[in-house]
Each structure stands twice: as C-alpha cells, then as structure tokens.
N, C-alpha and C positions, 0 to 999 in steps of 0.2 A: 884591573880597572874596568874592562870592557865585561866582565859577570857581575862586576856590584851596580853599574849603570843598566845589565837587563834585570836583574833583580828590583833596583828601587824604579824600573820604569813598569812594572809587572801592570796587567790591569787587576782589578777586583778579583773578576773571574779565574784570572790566573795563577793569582795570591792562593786564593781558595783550593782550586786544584793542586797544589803544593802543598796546603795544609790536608787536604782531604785523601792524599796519597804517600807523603812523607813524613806528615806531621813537623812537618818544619814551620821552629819559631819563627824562625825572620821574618817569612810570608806573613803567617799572624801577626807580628808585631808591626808589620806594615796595613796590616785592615783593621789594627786597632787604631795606630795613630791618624789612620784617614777618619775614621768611625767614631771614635768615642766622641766626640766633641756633638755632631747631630744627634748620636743616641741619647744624651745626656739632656739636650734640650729636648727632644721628643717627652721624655718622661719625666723634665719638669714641669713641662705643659699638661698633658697626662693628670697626673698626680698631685699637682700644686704643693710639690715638697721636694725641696732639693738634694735632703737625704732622703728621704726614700728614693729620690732619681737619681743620687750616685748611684745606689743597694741593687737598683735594675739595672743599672749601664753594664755594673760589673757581674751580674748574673747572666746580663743579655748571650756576652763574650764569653761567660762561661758556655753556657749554652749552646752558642754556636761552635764554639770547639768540641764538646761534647756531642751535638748530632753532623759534626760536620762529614759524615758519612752519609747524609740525607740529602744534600748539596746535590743536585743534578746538575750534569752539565750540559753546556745549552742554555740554562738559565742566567738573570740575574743576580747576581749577591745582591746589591741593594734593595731588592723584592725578601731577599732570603732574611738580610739581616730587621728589614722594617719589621716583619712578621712578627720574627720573634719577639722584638722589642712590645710592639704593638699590645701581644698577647701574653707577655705578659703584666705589662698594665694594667689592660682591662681584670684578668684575674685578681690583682694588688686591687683595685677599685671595686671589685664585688667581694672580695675578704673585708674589706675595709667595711663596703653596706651592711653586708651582713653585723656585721661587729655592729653596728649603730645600730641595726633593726634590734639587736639583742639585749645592747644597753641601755638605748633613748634615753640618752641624759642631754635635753635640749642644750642646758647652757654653755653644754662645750661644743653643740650643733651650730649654735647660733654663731660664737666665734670661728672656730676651724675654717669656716668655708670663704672669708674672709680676713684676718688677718695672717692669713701665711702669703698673699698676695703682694704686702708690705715687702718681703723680705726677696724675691722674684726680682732680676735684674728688669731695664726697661729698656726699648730702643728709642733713643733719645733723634727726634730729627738738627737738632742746631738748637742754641741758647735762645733766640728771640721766640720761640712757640713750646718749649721745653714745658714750663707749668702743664698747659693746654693740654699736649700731647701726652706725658705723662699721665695726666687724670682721665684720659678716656682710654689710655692704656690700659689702663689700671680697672675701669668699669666693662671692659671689653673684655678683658683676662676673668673678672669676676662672674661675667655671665657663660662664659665655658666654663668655668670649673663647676657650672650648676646643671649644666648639660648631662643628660643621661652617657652610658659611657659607648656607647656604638654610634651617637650620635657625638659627642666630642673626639672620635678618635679620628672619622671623616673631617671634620674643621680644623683638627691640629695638623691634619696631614695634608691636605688641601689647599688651606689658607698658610700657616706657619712655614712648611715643610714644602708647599709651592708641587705635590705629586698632581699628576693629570689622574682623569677621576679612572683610567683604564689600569693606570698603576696602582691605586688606591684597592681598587677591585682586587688586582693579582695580590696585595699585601692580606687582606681579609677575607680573600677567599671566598668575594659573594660578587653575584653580578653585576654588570656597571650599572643598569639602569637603579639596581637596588642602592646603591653610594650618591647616583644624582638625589634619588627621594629621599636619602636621609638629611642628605645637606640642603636641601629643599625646607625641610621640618626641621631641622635645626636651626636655620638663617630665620624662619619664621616664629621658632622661640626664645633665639636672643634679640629680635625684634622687639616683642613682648615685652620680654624684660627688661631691656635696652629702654625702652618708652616708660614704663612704671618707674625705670632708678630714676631717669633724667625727666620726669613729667614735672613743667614749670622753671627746668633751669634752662637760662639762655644758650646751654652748648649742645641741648639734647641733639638738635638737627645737625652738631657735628660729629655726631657717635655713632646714630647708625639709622640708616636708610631703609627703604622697603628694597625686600630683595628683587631681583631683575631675571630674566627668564635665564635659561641655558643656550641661546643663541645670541650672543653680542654682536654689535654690527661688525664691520670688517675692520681689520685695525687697533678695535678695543684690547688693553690688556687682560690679558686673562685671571689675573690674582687681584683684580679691580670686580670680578661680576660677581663674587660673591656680597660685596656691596659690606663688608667688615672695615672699618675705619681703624687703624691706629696713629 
C-alpha cells in the first residue's frame, strides 16, 4: 500500500526520472494520464483540427519516450513536455503551408480556415450569455488560427494555457523580451482583424480591445492584460 501511494504521489520530475532510468511504464502511464488531456488541447488550438491533434498528442508521448534520455535533471517536465508538443505543431503547420503554397487551390483556402472552427468544443460561461459568448468565441478562435505560427504559438500558450511569458521562453527556446514582442504584434493583429470581422456589428466592443501595456496596475489579473475576450 505504502509503494503504490509513493508511486501515484511521484512528481512530474520523478515520474520522468523513473522512465529516463528504468523505463518504467507506470511512471509513463502516470505522465500520460496527467498530460494527455492539456497536450491534446494545446494542439487543437494549434492546429484547428482535432484529428490532426489527437495524431500530435500521440506522437508528442511518443516522442518524449523516445528522447527521454534528453530529460535533464534539475529541469522541468512541463517545459520538456510543452516543447515538444509546441514544435511539433509548428512543424505540422509549415508542412501544411507549404502544401498550400504548392497547390493554391483558393476554394478549399477559403473554407479550411474557417469551418473546422464549427466542430472545436466551446467554454460555455452559463445559459443566459451562452449565444454572446459562443459567437465571439468562435470569432476569437478564428482570428488565431489566421495568426502566423510563432506568433499563435505565444497566444495559445499564454492566453489559453495561462504560462508566464518566462516559461513561454524556456518552451521556445528564445528570449523573454522576444515572446513579449510577439505577443505585442500578435494582440495588435488580431486587433485588426477583430475590427474588420466585427466593423458595424453591435458586439464588436465586446470581442476585442486595444491591447494595454505589459505593466498592469497592482492587483490586475494577469490573463486579463492580454485584453482577448472570450
């Protein structure tokens, strides 16, 4: 009793060093069933396709069993496991452009990028604002998935995923002030965008705001300064 209570009380880290030196399922099977469920949204958002973001969830965890020899210790797993999810998205999302640079066949351009949004769960806040919230859910989701992909991978992770922009850094591997200025130029082109879908409709002023600096006053929550409504 008292090995299966440290077992299932293991941290991340320790799971990991268990898998990285013994190869022990269990541990795996316990940083899967923590992990699959964020990995899988990470790369629905990503990707705007829910099969291809099973396809990556289950390559993620390939993957990380496969270099879990690269696993340092000292580190994060949850830095280890973002990454790889991370990267390989972004990869799936430049196969993918590529593929479109090669066939430009607008009329499946013109759908793709938009109705697989339909099919995308939604967080519903309560029945009486349900419509409301819905539709700019839905107009919000549409203007990430139009986001270049190193520029939506900082707002899914950010905003969605709620990482601080230092961990955002340690996931991509670039410096923090470079993650403030993407999410700076990306808040500024779903902006944009945000104003063109909703120019003339009464709920535009509820979808999306000018963005606000990177110092909030004291207090402010922090998954508010991005200034993304859903």
């Amino acid at each position: 009793m008292s090995a299966f209570s440290s077992w299932f009380g293991m941290t991340d880290e320790q799971a990991m060093w268990r898998v990285q030196m013994h190869d022990d399922n269990q541990a795996f099977a316990q940083l899967l069933n923590r992990w699959e469920g964020p990995i899988k949204r990470l790369c629905i958002r990503m990707l705007n396709d829910e099969h291809k973001a099973e396809d990556m969830t289950q390559e993620a965890f390939a993957r990380i069993y496969a270099k879990r020899k690269d696993f340092q210790h000292g580190s994060k797993f949850s830095t280890f496991i973002w990454r790889v999810a991370t990267n390989l998205c972004l990869d799936e999302l430049r196969r993918l452009k590529r593929r479109r640079e090669l066939t430009m066949l607008p009329q499946t351009m013109d759908s793709s990028e938009t109705d697989i949004w339909e099919e995308l769960p939604s967080e519903r806040p309560g029945p009486d604002d349900e419509a409301v919230t819905d539709e700019q859910a839905e107009l919000v989701r549409r203007a990430v998935a139009q986001l270049p992909e190193h520029y939506r991978s900082v707002v899914v992770l950010r905003h969605y995923e709620d990482l601080k922009f230092r961990e955002i850094a340690d996931v991509l591997e670039v410096p923090e002030g470079t993650v403030k200025s993407r999410m700076a130029e990306a808040l500024s082109l779903l902006n944009q965008s945000l104003k063109k879908t909703m120019s003339g409709s009464p709920q535009g002023k509820n979808v999306a705001r000018k963005p606000g600096p990177y110092n909030p006053p004291p207090g402010s929550s922090q998954s508010k300064r991005e200034a993304l409504v859903l």
